[in-house]
C-alpha positions in Angstrom: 61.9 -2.6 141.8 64.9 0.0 142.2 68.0 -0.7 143.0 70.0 -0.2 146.0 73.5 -0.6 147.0 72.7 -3.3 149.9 71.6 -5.7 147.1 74.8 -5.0 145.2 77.2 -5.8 148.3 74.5 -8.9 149.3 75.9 -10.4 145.8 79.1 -9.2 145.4 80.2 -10.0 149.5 81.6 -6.9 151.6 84.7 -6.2 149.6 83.9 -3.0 148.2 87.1 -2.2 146.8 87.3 -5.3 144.1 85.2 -3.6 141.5 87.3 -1.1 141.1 90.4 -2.4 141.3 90.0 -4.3 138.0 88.9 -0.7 136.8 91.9 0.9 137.8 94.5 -1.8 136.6 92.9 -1.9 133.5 92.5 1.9 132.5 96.6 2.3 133.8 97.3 -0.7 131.4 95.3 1.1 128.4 96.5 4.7 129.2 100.4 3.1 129.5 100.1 1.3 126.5 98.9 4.7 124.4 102.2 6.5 125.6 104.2 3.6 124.7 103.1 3.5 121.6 104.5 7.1 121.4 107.8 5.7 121.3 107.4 4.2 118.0 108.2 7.7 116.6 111.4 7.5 116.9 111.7 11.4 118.4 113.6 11.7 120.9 111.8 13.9 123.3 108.4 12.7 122.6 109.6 9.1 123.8 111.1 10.2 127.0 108.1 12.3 127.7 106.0 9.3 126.8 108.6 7.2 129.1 108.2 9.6 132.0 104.3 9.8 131.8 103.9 6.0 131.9 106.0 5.5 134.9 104.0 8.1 136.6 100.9 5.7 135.4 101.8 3.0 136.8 103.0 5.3 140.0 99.5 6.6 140.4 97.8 2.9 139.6 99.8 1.6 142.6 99.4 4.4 144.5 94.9 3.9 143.5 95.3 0.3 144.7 97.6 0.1 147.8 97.6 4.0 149.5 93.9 4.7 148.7 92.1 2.1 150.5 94.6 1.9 153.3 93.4 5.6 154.4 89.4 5.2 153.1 89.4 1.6 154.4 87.1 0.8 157.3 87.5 3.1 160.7 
């Protein structure tokens, strides 16, 4: 028997954004926690670039989970 995406939402509920939310906060938490771990260098322009790029992580993770499915949410 295939599966289709009606079964999916008939055990998950409606919400089709929860899935992926845990998705998204987890992969910004891995990727932030790779260019922190940059700092430990001790080189000065490797941590601020590594600084900078995780604050524009967790930028574009709050961004995927607050602007995203305001403007793809239900019409």
């Amino acid at each position: 028997m295939p599966f289709r995406p009606a079964d999916f939402r008939a055990v998950r509920g409606n919400d089709r954004w929860q899935g992926s939310r845990g998705a998204v906060v987890f992969t910004g938490a891995t990727v932030a926690i790779a260019l922190l771990a940059l700092a430990i260098v001790q080189i000065r322009l490797i941590t601020t670039m590594a600084v900078t790029a995780t604050g524009t992580v967790m930028i574009a993770v709050l961004a995927a989970l607050t602007l995203l499915p305001a403007f793809a949410g239900p019409r």
